[in-house]
Each structure stands twice: as structure tokens, then as C-alpha cells.
C-alpha positions in Angstrom: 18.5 10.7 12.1 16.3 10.3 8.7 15.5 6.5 9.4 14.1 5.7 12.9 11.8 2.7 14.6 12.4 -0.2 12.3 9.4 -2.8 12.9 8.8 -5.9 11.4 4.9 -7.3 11.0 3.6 -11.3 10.8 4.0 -11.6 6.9 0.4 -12.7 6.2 0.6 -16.5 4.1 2.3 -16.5 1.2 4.3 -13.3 1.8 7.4 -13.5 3.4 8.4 -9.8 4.5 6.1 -7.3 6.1 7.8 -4.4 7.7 8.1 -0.8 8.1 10.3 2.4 9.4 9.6 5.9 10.5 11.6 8.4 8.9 12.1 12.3 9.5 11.5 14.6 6.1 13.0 17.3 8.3 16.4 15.1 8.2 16.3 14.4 4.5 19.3 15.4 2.7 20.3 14.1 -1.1 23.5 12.6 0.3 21.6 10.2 2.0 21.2 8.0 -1.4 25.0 7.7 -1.8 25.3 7.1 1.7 22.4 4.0 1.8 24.0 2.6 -1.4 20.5 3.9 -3.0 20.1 4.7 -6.8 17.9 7.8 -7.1 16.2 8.0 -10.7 16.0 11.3 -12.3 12.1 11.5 -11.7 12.8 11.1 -8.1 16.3 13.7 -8.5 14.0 16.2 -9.3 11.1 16.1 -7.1 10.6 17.8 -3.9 12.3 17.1 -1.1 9.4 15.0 0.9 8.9 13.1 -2.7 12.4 12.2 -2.5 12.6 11.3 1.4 9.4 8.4 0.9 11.3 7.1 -1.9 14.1 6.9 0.1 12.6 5.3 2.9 10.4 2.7 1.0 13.7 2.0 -0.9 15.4 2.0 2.1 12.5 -1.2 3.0 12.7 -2.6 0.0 16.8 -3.2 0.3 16.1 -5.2 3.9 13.4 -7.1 2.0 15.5 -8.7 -0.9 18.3 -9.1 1.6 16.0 -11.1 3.7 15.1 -13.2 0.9 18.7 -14.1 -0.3 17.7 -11.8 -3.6 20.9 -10.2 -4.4 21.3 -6.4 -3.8 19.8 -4.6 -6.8 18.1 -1.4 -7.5 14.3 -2.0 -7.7 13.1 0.7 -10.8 9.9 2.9 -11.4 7.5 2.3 -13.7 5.8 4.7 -16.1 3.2 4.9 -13.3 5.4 5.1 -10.7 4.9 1.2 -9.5 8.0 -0.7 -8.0 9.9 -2.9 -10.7 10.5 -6.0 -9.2 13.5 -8.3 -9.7 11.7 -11.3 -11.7 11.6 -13.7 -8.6 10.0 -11.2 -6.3 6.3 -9.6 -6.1 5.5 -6.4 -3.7 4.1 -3.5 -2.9 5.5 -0.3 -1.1 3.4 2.8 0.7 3.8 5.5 2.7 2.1 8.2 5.1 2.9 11.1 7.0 6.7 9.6 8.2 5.6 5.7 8.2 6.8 4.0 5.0 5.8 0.0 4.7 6.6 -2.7 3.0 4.8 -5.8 2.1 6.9 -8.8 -0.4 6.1 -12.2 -1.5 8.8 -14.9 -3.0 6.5 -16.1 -5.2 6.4 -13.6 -8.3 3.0 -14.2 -9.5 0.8 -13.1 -6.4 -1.0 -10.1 -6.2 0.0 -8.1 -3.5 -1.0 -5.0 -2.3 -0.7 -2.4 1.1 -1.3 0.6 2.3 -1.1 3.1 5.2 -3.4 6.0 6.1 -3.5 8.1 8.9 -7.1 8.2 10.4 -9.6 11.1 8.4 -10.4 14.0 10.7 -14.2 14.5 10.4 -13.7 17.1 7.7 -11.3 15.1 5.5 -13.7 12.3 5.9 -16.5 14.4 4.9 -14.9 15.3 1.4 -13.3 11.9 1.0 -16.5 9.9 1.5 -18.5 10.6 -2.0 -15.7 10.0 -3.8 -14.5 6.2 -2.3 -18.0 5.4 -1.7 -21.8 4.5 -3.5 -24.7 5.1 -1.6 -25.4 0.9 -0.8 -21.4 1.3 0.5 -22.3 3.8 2.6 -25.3 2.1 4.7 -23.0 -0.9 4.7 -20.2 1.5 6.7 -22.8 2.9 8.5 -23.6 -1.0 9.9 -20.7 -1.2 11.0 -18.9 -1.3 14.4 -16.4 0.8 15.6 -14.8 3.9 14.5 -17.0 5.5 11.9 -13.7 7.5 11.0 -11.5 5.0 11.3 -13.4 2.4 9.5 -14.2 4.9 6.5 -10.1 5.1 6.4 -9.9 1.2 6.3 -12.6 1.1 3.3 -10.2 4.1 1.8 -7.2 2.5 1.7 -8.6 -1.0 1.1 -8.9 -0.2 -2.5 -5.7 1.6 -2.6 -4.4 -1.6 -1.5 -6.4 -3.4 -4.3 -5.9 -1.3 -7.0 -1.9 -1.5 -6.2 -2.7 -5.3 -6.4 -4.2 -5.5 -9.4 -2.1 -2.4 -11.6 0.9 -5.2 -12.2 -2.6 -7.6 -13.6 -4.8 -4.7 -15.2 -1.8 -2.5 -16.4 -3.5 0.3 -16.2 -5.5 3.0 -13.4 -9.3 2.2 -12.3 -11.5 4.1 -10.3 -12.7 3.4 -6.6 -15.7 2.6 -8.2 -14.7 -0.6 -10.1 -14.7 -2.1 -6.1 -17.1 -2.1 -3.8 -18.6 -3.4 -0.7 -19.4 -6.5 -0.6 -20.4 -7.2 3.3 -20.5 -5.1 6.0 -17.1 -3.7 7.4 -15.6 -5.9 10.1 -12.9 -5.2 12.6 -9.9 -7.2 11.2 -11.3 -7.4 7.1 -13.0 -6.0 4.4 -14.4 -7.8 1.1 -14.5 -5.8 -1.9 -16.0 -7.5 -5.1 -15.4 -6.4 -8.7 -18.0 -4.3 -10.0 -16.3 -4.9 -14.3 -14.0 -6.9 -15.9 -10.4 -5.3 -15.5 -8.2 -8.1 -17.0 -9.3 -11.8 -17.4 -7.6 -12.6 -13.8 -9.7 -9.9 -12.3 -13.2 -10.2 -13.8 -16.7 -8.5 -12.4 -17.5 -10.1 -9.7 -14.2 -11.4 -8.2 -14.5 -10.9 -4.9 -10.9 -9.5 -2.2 -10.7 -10.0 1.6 -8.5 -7.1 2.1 -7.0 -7.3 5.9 -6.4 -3.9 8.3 -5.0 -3.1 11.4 -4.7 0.0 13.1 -0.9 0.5 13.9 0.0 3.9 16.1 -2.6 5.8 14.6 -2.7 4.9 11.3 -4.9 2.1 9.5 -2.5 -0.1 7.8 -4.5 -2.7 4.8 -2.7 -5.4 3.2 -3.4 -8.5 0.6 -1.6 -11.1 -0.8 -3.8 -13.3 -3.3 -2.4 -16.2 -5.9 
């Protein structure tokens, strides 16, 4: 079976689905598409074949999200940079990790919304992804912290993946971990992240994000919704 474990999450406020699947690359197979009533784009049609099973899958999400919000059936497109296309009354985001795929929609088509899942860094993944998420001040703010060094590093990590998916639809265009830092000290349920330059003129230097995580099975799951 490809699709398995469908879960749903609280929607945080002003989103109106948060949920999730597991799915099995092993049980891909291209006939899956036809069979889910799922249009697979050429960019997708020629990718490999765990490429095509997460864009399946978040599709897959994405199908039981504009269902549940009386949105009628459509394909939702890709982007030049690979973003979601959204149907014009409908904002979202879409990730996926290691068999978990996740979505995260709003009805209201002009908030920001962003989410991501991670599986927890092993010590030497975290060692190699470190200097490249994080500045020196960021790093004695993790090290403050509570918790999980490993598993907080991975919330910080895929915090600003969360904020950067947030603010591509705003900025139009790709920014560095850099352009976000730390802007308190890691706690168990959030993690604020301030601009460090102007990016558009809804997301100037200084603006400051309260990204929200959860670990869920194993993995660190961060999500945002913002006006």
C-alpha cells in the first residue's frame, strides 16, 4: 500500500487544514497518478522514482485539503521553483521527509504560510549542517537552550525552511539561512527568527516570526501561518 497512516493536526489560527500521511517509496508505481485522479507534470514524469512518490503523496494531501474546504477538485501546479500553485482562494505549503509528507492550508489567500518536517540530525549530520544554518551569536543562543541539543538544532533547521517557504510566494525569489536569525533563545514549543535585510516591503530587516514545532514520531515538524 503506497499511502498509509492518515493523521490530521489542530490547524494552528487562521489555517484551516493541517494534516499528514506516511507513504511507502518501495510501493510507488506511475499508475498510481491515474489511479488517485492525480495530474503528474512532465518535471515530475521524469524524475526519479522517490521524486515522484513525495509529489504524489503531498498531492495526494493537497486533494483532501481543497476537498475539505469546499474548493473544487483541481490540479494544484509547480512553479518555476518548484512551489505549489494555489487555486486563487487558497494559501499553503507542502513538505516532506523520509516517508511523512504534510500539509499545512489557509482559506484566506493572502497569509503566509509555511511547514516543514525533518527527521532528527544524527550527531554527524548535525555537525556539517550547523555552520551552514547558523552565526556564531545563533549558536550560544542553541547552546542556552533546553532540551535536545540535536533535536533543537533540527527545529532552528527547519524553522527557516518553514520561513523561507513562507515568504518565497512574498519575496519571489531564494534567500539564504542567513537572511534569519535567532532572535531569543530556543524554547520547547517556538522559535523567533527576525529578519536580518529587507526581502520585499512585507518582509523588511527586522520583522520578527514565531515559527511553532513539535516533535511528531521522530521527526520535528515547524509550522507558521502569519497575515
Amino acid at each position: 500500500m503506497f499511502i498509509s497512516d492518515d493523521f490530521n493536526l489542530e490547524p494552528p489560527h487562521r489555517a484551516a487544514v493541517f494534516a499528514g500521511c506516511r507513504f511507502e517509496v518501495s510501493a510507488f508505481e506511475p499508475a498510481l497518478f491515474d489511479q488517485m485522479n492525480i495530474m503528474r507534470p512532465p518535471e515530475i514524469a521524469g524524475a526519479v522514482g522517490k521524486r515522484q512518490a513525495e509529489f504524489l503523496a503531498g498531492r495526494y494531501l493537497v486533494q483532501r485539503g481543497l476537498a475539505q474546504l469546499g474548493v473544487p477538485e483541481q490540479s494544484v501546479g509547480t512553479g518555476a521553483h518548484r512551489q505549489p500553485l494555489w487555486p486563487p482562494d487558497v494559501s499553503g505549503a507542502i513538505t516532506h521527509a523520509d516517508g511523512v509528507a504534510v500539509v499545512l492550508m489557509s482559506s484566506q489567500p493572502t497569509a503566509l504560510v509555511g511547514v516543514d518536517v525533518e527527521t532528527v540530525l544524527d550527531a554527524d549530520m548535525a555537525a556539517t549542517v550547523a555552520p551552514q544554518v547558523l552565526s556564531n551569536s545563533e549558536k550560544e543562543l542553541l547552546q542556552a537552550a533546553t532540551g535536545s541539543a540535536l533535536e533543537t538544532l533540527t527545529a532552528v533547521f527547519s524553522a527557516k525552511e518553514t520561513l523561507f517557504k513562507a515568504l518565497f510566494p512574498l519575496v519571489g525569489r531564494y534567500f539564504g539561512f542567513e537572511a534569519a536569525i535567532l532572535n531569543a533563545t530556543p524554547e520547547q514549543r517556538r522559535i523567533s527568527l527576525a529578519l536580518t535585510q529587507d526581502l520585499s516591503p512585507g518582509a523588511p530587516r527586522g520583522r520578527v516570526f514565531d515559527i511553532a514545532w513539535r516533535l511528531h514520531d521522530g521527526q520535528v515538524l515547524t509550522w507558521l501561518v502569519e497575515p
